[in-house]
Structures are given as C-alpha cells and as structure tokens.
VEXPADO-612617 format. One record per residue: residue number from 1; residue in one letter; chain; x negated, z, y of N, C-alpha, C in turn. Coordinates in Angstrom, 3 decimals, always signed. Layout:
N
+-----+------+-----+----------+----------+----------+----------+----------+----------+----------+----------+----------+
: seq : type : mol :   n_east :     n_up :  n_north :  ca_east :    ca_up : ca_north :   c_east :     c_up :  c_north :
+-----+------+-----+----------+----------+----------+----------+----------+----------+----------+----------+----------+
: NUM :    A :   A :        X :        Z :        Y :        X :        Z :        Y :        X :        Z :        Y :
...
+-----+------+-----+----------+----------+----------+----------+----------+----------+----------+----------+----------+
END
This chain:
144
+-----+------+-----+----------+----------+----------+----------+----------+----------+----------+----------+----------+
: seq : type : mol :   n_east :     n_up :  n_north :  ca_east :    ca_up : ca_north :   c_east :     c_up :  c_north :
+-----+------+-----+----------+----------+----------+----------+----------+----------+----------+----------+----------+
:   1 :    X :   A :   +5.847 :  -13.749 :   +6.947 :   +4.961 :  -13.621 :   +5.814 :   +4.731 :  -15.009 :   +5.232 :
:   2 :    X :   A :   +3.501 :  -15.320 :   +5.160 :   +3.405 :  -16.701 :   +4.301 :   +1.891 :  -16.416 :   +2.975 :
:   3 :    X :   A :   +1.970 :  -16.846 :   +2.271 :   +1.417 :  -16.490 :   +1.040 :   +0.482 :  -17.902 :   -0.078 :
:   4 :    X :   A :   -0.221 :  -17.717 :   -0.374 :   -0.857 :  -18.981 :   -1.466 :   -1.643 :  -18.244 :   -2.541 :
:   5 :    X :   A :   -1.454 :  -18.992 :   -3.777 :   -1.947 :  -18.327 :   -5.001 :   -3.071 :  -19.873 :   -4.885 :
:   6 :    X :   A :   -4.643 :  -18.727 :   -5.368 :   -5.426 :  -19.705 :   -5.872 :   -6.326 :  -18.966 :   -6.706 :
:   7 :    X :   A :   -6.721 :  -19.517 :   -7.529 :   -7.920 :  -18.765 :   -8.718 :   -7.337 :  -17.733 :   -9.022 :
:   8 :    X :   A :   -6.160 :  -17.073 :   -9.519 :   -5.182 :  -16.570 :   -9.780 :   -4.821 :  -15.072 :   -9.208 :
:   9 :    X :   A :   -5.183 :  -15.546 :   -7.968 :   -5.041 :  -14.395 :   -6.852 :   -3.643 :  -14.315 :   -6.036 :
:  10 :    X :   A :   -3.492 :  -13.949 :   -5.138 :   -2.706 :  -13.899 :   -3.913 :   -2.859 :  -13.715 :   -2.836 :
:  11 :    X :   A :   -3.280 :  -14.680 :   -1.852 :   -3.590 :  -14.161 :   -0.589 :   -2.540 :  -14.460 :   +0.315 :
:  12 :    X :   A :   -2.669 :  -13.362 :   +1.239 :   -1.056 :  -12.839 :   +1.648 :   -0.644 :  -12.826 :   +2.958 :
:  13 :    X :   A :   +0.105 :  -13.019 :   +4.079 :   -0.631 :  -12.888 :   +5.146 :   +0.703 :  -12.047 :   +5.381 :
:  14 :    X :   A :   +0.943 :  -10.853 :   +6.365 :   +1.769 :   -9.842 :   +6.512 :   +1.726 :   -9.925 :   +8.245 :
:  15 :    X :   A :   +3.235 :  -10.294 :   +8.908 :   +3.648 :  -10.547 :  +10.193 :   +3.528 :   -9.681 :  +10.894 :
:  16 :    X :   A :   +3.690 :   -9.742 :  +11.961 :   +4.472 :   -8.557 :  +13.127 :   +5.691 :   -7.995 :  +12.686 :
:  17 :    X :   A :   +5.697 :   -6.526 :  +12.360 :   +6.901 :   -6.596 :  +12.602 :   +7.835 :   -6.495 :  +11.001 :
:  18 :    X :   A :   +6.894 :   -6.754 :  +10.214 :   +6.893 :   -6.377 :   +8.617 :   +6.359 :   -5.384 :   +8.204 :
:  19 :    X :   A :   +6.754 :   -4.624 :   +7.247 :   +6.246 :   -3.580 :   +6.196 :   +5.477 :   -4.143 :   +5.200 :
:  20 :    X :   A :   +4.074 :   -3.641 :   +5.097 :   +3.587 :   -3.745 :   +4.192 :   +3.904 :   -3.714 :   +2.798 :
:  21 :    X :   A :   +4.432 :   -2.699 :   +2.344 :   +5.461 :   -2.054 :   +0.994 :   +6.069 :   -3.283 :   +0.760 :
:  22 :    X :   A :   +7.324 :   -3.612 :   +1.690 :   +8.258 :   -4.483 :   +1.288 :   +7.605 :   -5.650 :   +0.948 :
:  23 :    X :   A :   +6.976 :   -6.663 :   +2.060 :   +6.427 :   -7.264 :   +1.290 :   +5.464 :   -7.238 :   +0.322 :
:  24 :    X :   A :   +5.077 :   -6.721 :   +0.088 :   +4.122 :   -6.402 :   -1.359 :   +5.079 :   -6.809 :   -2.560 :
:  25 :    X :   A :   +6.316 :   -5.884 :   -2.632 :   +7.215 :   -5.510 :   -3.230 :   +8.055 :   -7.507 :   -3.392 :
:  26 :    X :   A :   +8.321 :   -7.813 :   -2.640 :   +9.171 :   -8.895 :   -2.477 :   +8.243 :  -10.321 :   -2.966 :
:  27 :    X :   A :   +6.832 :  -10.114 :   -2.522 :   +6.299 :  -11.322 :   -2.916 :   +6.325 :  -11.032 :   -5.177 :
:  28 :    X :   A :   +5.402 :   -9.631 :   -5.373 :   +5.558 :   -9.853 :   -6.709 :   +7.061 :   -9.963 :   -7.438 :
:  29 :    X :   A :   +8.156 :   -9.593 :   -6.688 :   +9.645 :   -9.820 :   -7.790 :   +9.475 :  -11.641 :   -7.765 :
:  30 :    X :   A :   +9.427 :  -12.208 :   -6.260 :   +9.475 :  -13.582 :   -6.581 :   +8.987 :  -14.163 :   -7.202 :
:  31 :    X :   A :   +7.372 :  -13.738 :   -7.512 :   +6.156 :  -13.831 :   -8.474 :   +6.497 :  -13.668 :   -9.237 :
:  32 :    X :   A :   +7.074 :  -13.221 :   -9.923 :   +7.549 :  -12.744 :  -11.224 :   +6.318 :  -11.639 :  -11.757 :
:  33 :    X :   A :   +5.422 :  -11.023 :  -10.885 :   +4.231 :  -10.029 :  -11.112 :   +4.783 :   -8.468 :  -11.752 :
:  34 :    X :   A :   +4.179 :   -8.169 :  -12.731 :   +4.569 :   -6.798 :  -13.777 :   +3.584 :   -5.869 :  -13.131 :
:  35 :    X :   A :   +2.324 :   -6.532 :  -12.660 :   +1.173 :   -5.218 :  -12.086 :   +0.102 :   -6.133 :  -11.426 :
:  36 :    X :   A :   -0.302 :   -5.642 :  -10.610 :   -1.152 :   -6.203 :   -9.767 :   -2.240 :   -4.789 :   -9.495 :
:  37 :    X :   A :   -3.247 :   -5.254 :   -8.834 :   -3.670 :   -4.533 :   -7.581 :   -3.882 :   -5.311 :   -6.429 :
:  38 :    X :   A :   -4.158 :   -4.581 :   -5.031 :   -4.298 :   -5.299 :   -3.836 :   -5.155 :   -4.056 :   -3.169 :
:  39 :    X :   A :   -5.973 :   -5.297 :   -1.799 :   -6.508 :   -4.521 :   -0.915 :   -6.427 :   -5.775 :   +0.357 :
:  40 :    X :   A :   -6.776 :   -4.802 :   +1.726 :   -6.080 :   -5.328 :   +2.716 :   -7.134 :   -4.723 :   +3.711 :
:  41 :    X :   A :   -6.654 :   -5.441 :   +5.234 :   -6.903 :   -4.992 :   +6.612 :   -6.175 :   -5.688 :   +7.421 :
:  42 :    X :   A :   -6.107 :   -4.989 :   +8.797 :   -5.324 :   -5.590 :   +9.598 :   -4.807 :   -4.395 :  +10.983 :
:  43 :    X :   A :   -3.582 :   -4.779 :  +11.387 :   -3.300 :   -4.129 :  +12.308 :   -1.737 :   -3.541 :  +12.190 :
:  44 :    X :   A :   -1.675 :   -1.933 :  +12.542 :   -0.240 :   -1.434 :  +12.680 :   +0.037 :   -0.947 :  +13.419 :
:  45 :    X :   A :   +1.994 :   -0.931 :  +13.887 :   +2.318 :   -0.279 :  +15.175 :   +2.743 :   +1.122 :  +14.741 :
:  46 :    X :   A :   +3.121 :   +0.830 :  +13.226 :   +3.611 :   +1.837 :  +12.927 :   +3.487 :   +2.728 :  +11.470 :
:  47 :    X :   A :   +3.348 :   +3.900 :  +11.307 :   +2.701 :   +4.269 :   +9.733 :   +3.048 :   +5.319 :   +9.451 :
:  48 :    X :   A :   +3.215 :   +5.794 :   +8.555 :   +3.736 :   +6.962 :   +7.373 :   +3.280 :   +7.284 :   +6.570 :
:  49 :    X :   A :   +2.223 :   +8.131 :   +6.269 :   +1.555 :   +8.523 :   +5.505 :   +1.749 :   +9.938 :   +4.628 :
:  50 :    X :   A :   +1.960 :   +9.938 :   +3.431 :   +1.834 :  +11.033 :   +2.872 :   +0.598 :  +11.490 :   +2.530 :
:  51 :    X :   A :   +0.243 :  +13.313 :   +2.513 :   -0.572 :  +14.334 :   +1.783 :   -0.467 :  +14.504 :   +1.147 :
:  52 :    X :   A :   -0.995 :  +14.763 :   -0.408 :   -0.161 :  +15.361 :   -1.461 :   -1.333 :  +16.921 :   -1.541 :
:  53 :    X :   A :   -0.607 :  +17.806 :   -1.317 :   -1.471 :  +19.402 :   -1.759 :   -0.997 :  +19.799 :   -3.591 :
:  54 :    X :   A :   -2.262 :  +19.470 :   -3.960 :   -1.915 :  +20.136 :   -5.353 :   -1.764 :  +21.322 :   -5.549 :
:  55 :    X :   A :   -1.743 :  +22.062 :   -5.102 :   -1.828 :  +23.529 :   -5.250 :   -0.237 :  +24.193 :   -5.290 :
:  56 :    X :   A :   +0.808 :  +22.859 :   -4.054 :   +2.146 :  +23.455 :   -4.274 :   +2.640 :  +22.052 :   -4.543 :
:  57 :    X :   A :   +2.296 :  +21.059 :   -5.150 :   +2.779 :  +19.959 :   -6.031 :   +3.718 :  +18.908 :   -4.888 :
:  58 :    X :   A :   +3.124 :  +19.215 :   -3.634 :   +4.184 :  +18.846 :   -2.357 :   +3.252 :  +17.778 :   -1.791 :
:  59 :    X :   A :   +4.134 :  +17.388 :   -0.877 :   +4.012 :  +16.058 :   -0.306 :   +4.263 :  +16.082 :   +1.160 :
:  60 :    X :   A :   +3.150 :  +15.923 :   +2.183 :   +3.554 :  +16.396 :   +3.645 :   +3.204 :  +14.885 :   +4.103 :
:  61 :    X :   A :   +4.668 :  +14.659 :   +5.060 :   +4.753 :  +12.970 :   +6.145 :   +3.984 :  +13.520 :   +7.403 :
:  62 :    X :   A :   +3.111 :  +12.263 :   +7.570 :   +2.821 :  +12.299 :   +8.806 :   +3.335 :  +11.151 :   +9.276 :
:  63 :    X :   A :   +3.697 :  +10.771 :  +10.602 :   +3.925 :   +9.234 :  +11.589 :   +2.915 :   +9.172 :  +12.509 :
:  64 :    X :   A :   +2.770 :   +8.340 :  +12.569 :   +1.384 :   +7.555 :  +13.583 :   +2.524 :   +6.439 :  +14.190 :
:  65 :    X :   A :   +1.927 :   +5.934 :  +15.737 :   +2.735 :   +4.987 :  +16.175 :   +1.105 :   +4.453 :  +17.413 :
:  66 :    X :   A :   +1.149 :   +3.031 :  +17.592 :   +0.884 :   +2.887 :  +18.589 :   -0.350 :   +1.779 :  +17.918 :
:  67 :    X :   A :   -1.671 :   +1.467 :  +18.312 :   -2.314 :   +0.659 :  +17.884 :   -3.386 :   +1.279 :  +17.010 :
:  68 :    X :   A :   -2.940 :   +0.917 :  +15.632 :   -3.746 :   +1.731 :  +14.490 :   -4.519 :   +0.635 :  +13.625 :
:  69 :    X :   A :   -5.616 :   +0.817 :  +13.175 :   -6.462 :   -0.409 :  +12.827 :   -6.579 :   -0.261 :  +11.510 :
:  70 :    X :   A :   -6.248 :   -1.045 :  +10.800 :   -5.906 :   -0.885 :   +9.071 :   -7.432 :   -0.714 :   +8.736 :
:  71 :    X :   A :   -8.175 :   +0.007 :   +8.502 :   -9.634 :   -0.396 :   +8.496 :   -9.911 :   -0.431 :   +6.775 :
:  72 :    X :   A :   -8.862 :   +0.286 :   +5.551 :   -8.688 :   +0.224 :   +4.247 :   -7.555 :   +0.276 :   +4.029 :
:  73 :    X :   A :   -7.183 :   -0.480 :   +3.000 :   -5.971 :   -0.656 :   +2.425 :   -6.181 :   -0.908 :   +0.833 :
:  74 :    X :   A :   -6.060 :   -0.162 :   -0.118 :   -5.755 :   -0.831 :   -1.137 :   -4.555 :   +0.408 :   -2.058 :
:  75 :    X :   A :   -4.229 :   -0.717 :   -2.909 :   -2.861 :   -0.244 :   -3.641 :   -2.620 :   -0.896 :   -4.798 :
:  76 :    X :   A :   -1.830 :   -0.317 :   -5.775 :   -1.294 :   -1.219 :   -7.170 :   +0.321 :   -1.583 :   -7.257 :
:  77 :    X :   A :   +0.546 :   -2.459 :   -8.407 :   +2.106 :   -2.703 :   -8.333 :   +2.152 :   -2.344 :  -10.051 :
:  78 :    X :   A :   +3.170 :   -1.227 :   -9.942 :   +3.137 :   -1.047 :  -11.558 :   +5.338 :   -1.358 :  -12.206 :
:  79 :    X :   A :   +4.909 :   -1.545 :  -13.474 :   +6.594 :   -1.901 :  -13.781 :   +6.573 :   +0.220 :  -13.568 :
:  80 :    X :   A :   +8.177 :   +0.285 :  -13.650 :   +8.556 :   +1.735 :  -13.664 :   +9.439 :   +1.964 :  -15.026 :
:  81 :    X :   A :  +10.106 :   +0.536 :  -15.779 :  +10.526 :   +1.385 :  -17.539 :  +11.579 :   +0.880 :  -17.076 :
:  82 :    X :   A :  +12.362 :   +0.424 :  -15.718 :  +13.844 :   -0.065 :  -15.611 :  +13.884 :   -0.974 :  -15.401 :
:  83 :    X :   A :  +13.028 :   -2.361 :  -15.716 :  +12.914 :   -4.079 :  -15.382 :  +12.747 :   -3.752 :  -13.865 :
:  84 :    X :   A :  +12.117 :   -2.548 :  -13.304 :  +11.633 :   -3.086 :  -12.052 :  +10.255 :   -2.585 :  -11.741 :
:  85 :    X :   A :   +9.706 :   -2.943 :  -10.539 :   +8.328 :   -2.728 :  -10.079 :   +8.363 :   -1.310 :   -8.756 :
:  86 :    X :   A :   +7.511 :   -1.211 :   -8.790 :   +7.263 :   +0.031 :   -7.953 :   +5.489 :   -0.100 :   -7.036 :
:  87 :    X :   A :   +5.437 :   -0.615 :   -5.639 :   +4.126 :   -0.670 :   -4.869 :   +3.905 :   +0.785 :   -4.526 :
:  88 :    X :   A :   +2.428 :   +1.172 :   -4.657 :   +1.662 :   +2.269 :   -4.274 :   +0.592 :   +1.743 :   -3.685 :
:  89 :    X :   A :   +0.690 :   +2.401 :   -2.154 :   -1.171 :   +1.688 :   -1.976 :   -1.386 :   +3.202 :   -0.970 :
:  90 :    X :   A :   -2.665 :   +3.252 :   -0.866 :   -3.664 :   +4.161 :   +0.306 :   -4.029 :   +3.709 :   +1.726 :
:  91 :    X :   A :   -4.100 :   +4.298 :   +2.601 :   -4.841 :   +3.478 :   +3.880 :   -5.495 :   +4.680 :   +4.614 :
:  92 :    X :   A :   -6.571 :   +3.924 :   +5.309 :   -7.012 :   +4.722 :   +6.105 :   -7.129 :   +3.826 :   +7.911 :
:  93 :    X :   A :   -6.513 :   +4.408 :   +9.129 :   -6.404 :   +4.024 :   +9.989 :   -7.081 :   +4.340 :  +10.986 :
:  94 :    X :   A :   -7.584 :   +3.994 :  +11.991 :   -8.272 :   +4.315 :  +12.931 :   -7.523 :   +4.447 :  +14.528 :
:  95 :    X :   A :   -7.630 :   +4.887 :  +15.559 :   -6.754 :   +4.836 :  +16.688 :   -7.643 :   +5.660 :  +17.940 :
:  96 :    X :   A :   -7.547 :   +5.499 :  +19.033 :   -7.800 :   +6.116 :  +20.163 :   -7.492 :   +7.280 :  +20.372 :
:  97 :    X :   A :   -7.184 :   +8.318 :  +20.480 :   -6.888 :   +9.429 :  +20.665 :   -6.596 :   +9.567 :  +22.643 :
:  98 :    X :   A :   -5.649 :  +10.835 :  +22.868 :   -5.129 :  +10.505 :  +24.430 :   -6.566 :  +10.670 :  +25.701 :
:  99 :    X :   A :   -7.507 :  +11.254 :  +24.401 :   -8.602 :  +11.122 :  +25.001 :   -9.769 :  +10.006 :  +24.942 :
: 100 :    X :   A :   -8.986 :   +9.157 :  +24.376 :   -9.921 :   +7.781 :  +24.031 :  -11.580 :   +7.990 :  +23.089 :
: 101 :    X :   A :  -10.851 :   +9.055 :  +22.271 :  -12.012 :   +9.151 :  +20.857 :  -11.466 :   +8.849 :  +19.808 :
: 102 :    X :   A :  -12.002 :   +8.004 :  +19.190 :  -11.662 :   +7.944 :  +18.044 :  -11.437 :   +8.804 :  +16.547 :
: 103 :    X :   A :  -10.315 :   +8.504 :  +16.212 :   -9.848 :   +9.566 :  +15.628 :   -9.389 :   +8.410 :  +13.858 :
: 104 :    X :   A :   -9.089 :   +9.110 :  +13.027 :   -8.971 :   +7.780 :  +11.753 :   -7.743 :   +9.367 :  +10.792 :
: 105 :    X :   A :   -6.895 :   +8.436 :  +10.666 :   -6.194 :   +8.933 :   +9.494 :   -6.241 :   +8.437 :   +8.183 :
: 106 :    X :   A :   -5.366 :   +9.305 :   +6.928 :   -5.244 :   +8.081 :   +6.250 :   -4.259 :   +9.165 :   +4.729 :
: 107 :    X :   A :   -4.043 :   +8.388 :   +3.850 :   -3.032 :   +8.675 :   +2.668 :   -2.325 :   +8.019 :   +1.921 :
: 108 :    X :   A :   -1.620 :   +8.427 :   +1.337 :   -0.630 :   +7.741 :   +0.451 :   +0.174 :   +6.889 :   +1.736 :
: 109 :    X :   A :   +0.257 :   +5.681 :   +1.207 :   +1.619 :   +4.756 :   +2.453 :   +2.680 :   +4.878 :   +2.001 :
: 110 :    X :   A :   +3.921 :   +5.410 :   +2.987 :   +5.158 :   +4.796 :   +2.390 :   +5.679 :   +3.686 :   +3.654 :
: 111 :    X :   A :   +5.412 :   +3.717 :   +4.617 :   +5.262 :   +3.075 :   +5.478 :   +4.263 :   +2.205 :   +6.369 :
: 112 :    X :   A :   +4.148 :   +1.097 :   +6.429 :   +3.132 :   +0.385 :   +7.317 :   +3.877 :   -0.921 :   +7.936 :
: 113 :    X :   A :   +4.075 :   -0.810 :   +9.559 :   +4.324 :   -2.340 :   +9.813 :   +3.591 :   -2.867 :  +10.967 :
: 114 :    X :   A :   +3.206 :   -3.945 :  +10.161 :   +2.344 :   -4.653 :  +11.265 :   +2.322 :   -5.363 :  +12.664 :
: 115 :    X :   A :   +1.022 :   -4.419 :  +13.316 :   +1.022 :   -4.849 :  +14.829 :   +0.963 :   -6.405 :  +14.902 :
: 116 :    X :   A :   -0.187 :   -6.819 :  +14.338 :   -0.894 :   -8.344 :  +14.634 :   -0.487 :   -9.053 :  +13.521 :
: 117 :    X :   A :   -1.494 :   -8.810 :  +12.302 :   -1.369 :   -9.489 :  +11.438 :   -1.647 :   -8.278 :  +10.153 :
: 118 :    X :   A :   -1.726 :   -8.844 :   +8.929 :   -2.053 :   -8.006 :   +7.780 :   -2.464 :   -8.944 :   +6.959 :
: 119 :    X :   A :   -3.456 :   -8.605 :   +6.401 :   -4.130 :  -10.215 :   +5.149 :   -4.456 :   -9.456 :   +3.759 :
: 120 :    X :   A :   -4.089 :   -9.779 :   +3.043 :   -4.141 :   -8.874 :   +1.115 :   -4.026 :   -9.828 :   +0.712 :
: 121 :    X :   A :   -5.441 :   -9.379 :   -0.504 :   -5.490 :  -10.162 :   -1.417 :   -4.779 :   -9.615 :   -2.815 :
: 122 :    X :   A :   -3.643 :  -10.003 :   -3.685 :   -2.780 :   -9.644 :   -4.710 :   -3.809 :   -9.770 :   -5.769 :
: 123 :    X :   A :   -4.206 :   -8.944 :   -7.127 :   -4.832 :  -10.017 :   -8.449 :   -4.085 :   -9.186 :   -8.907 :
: 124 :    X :   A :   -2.713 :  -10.279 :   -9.953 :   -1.861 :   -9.874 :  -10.575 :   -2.644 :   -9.354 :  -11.920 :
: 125 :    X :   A :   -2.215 :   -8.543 :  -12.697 :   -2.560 :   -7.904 :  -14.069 :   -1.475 :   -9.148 :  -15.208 :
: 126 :    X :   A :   -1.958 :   -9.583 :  -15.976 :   -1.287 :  -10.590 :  -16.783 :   +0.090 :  -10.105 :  -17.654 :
: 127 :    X :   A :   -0.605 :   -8.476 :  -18.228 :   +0.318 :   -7.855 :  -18.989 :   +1.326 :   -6.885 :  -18.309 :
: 128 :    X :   A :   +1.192 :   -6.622 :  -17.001 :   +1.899 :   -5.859 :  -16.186 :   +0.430 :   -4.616 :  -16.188 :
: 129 :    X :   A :   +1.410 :   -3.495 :  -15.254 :   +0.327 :   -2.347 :  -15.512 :   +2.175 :   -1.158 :  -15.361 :
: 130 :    X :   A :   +1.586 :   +0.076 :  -16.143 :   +2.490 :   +1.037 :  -15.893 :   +1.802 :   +2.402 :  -16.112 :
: 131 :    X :   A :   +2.496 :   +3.158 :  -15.493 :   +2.289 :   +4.648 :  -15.936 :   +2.864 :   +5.738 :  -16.744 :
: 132 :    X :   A :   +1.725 :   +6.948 :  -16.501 :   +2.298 :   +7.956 :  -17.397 :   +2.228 :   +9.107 :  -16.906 :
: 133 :    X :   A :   +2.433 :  +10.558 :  -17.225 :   +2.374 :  +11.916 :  -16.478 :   +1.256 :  +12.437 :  -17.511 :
: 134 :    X :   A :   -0.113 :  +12.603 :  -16.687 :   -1.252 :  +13.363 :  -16.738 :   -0.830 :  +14.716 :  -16.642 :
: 135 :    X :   A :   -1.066 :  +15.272 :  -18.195 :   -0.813 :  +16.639 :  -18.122 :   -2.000 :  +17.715 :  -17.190 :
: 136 :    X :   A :   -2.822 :  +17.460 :  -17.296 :   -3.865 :  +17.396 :  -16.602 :   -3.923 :  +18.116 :  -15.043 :
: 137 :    X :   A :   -3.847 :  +17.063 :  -14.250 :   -3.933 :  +16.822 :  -13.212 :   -2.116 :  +16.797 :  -12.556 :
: 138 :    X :   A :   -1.339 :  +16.477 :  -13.208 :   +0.161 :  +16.410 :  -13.290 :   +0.604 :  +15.343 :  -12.309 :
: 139 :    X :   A :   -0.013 :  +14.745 :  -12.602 :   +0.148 :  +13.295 :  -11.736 :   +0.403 :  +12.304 :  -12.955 :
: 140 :    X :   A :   +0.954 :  +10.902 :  -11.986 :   +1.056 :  +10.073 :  -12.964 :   +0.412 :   +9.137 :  -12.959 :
: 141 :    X :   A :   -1.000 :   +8.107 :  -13.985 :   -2.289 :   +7.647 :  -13.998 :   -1.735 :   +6.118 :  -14.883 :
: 142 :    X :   A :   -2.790 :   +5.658 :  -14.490 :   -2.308 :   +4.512 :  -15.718 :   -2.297 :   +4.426 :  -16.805 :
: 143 :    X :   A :   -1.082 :   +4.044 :  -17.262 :   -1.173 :   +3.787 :  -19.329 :   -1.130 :   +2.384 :  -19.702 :
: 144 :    X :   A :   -2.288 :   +2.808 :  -20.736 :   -2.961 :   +2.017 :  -21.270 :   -2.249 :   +1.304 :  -22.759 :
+-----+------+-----+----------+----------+----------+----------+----------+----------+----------+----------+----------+
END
C-alpha cells in the first residue's frame, strides 16, 4: 500500500494481496481521520459481500473468488462513540461466469483483496462523521 495526500484528499493505492477494509481502516487511524468518504476501482481475487433483507432485519454472505473487476466502490469511515473508527463501503463486481458471460455482483463489503491493484480516493470529513439508529428504516444513517 502506498498513499499521498494532496488538495486535502487521499489517494491510495491498495496491493495484491491486501484488504480493502483494512487498509482503509489503517491508513485513516494513522491519519488521524474521524470520517471520510471514499470511492475506488480496481481488481479482486477475493470478496465477501453482504445482502441485507429488510423484511427479516438479516444479513446473507456471499464469496466470490477468482478474477472480479471492482467496476464501483464507494464507502465512508465513521467514529463509532469508543475513540475508534469503523469503514463501510459498497461494491459492485463484474466476472466471467463458467460460461464466459458476464455476470456482476455486488453489496455491502466486508471483504475485498486485491488481485492487481486498487486506487481510492479518501476526502476526509474535518469534523469526523458518525451515526445514529433510523427509527424509520431501522438502520443506522448519518448524524448530523
């Protein structure tokens, strides 16, 4: 992973062989970053994606393995209330299928590590960013 802040961004570059998450996670503690957002592309060998079905408040993993093409990536870094940070991002992937059609997933990430490369751009939030539980929707959204 190698990284440069300019015009008060972060551009990021994510290895072979790294998790997206982690580094996300590792560049803002060193950063000293409270909230960010990011978006990305690139390449993965490997991925984990959650569903979330509102209807039973659940959360279904899928794994993908093999050459998956980051074709969207974006995500936020919010504090969580315990002096620490917490990365959330989305992706949507693309891949061959055993029949060589293209086929595209995509979801919540808890997992992504990169085939080739991975490139994100960080724009930290100055004041941090955090959340709250949307009675609503019963999710948790940003507070303001």
């Amino acid at each position: 992973m190698e990284y440069k802040k300019s015009n008060g961004k972060i551009y990021l570059r994510v290895d072979p062989g790294e998790d997206i998450i982690e580094i996300v996670h590792r560049v803002c503690r060193v950063q000293k970053i409270r909230g960010a957002i990011f978006h990305g592309v690139g390449s993965c060998s490997e991925v984990t994606i959650y569903t979330y079905n509102p209807e039973t408040g659940e959360f279904r993993e899928h794994n993908y393995s093999g050459f998956l093409d980051m074709a969207s990536l974006t995500g936020d870094v919010i504090e969580t209330g315990d002096d620490e940070i917490m990365v959330r991002a989305h992706g949507v992937f693309s891949y061959l299928d055993s029949e060589k059609k293209l086929q595209t997933v995509g979801g919540s990430i808890q997992k992504a590590e990169i085939k080739f490369t991975g490139e994100l751009v960080l724009s930290p939030i100055e004041d941090g960013l955090r959340r709250r539980m949307d009675i609503v929707p019963n999710l948790s959204v940003w507070k303001f």
